[in-house]
C-alpha positions as CSV (number, residue, x, y, z in Angstrom):
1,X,-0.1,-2.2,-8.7
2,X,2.8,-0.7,-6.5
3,X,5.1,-2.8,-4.6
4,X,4.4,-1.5,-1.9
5,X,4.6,-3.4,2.0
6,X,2.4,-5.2,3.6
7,X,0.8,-3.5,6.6
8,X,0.8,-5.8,10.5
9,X,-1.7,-4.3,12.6
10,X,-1.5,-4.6,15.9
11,X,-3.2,-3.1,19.1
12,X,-1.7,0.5,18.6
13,X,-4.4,2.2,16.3
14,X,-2.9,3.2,13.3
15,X,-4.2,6.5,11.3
16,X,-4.5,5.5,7.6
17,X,-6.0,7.0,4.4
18,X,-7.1,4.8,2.4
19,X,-5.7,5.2,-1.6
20,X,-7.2,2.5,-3.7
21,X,-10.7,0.7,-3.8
22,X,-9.9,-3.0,-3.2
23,X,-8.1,-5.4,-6.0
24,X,-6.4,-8.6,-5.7
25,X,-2.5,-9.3,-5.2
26,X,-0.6,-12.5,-5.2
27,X,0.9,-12.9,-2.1
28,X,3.1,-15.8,-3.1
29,X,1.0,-19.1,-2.9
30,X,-2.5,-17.2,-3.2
31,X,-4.3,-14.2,-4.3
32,X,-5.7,-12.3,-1.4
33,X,-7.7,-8.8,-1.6
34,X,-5.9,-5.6,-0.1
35,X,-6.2,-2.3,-0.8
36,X,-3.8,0.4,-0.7
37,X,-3.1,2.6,2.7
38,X,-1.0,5.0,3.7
39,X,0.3,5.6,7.2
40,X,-0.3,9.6,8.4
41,X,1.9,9.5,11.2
42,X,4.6,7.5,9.0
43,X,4.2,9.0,5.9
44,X,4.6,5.5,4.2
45,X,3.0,3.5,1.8
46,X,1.6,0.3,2.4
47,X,-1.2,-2.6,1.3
48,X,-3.4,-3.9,3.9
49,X,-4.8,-7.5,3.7
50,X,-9.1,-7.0,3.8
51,X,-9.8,-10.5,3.7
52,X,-10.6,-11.1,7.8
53,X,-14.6,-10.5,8.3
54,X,-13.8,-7.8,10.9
55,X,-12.2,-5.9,8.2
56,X,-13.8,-6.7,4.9
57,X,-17.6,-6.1,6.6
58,X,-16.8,-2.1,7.7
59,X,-15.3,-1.8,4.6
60,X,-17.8,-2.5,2.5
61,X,-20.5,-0.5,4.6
62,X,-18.3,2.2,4.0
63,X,-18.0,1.6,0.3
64,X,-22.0,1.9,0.3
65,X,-22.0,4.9,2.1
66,X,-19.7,6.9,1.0
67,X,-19.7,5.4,-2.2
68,X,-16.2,5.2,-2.8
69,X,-13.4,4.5,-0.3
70,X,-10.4,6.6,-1.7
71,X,-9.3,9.3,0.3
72,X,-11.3,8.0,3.7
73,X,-9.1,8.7,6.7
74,X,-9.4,5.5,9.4
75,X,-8.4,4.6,12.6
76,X,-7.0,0.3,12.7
77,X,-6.3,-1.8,15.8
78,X,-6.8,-5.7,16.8
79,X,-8.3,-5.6,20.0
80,X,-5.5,-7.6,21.6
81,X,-2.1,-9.6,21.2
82,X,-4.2,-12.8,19.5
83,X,-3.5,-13.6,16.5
84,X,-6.9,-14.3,15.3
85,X,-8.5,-11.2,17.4
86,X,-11.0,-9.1,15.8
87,X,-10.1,-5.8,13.9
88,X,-11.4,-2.4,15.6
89,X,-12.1,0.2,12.9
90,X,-13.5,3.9,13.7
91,X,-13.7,7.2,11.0
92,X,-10.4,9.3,11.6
């Protein structure tokens, strides 16, 4: 696919649309699964890394209901400064 960035989330929510359904990249020693985002506010490109449960899970569920996840507008944050912390994920 695209070289596109990789995307850090933090604890500001982030406003994405989501432009792929998810694939795997090599990120150098490994392949791990990501799908394609792009920032509203930023108007850039980026991949995000779905592998974390607290991603991948609301993901799928959305892939089952909506039955595709192109074009699906999100809201992403880590609900603190921790490195492992859980993602927080909410329909834009």
């Amino acid at each position: 696919m695209s070289d596109r960035e990789r995307l850090k989330v933090d604890t500001q929510p982030l406003k994405l649309r989501i432009e792929s359904e998810p694939y795997a990249k090599y990120l150098g020693r490994k392949y791990a699964v990501v799908i394609d985002v792009f920032d509203v506010k930023l108007k850039r490109e980026y991949y995000l890394i779905i592998d974390p449960q607290s991603l991948s899970k609301p993901i799928y569920e959305l892939t089952v209901t909506e039955g595709s996840l192109r074009d699906i507008e999100l809201w992403v944050a880590k609900e603190s400064d921790d490195k492992y912390s859980k993602y927080e994920i909410s329909l834009a």
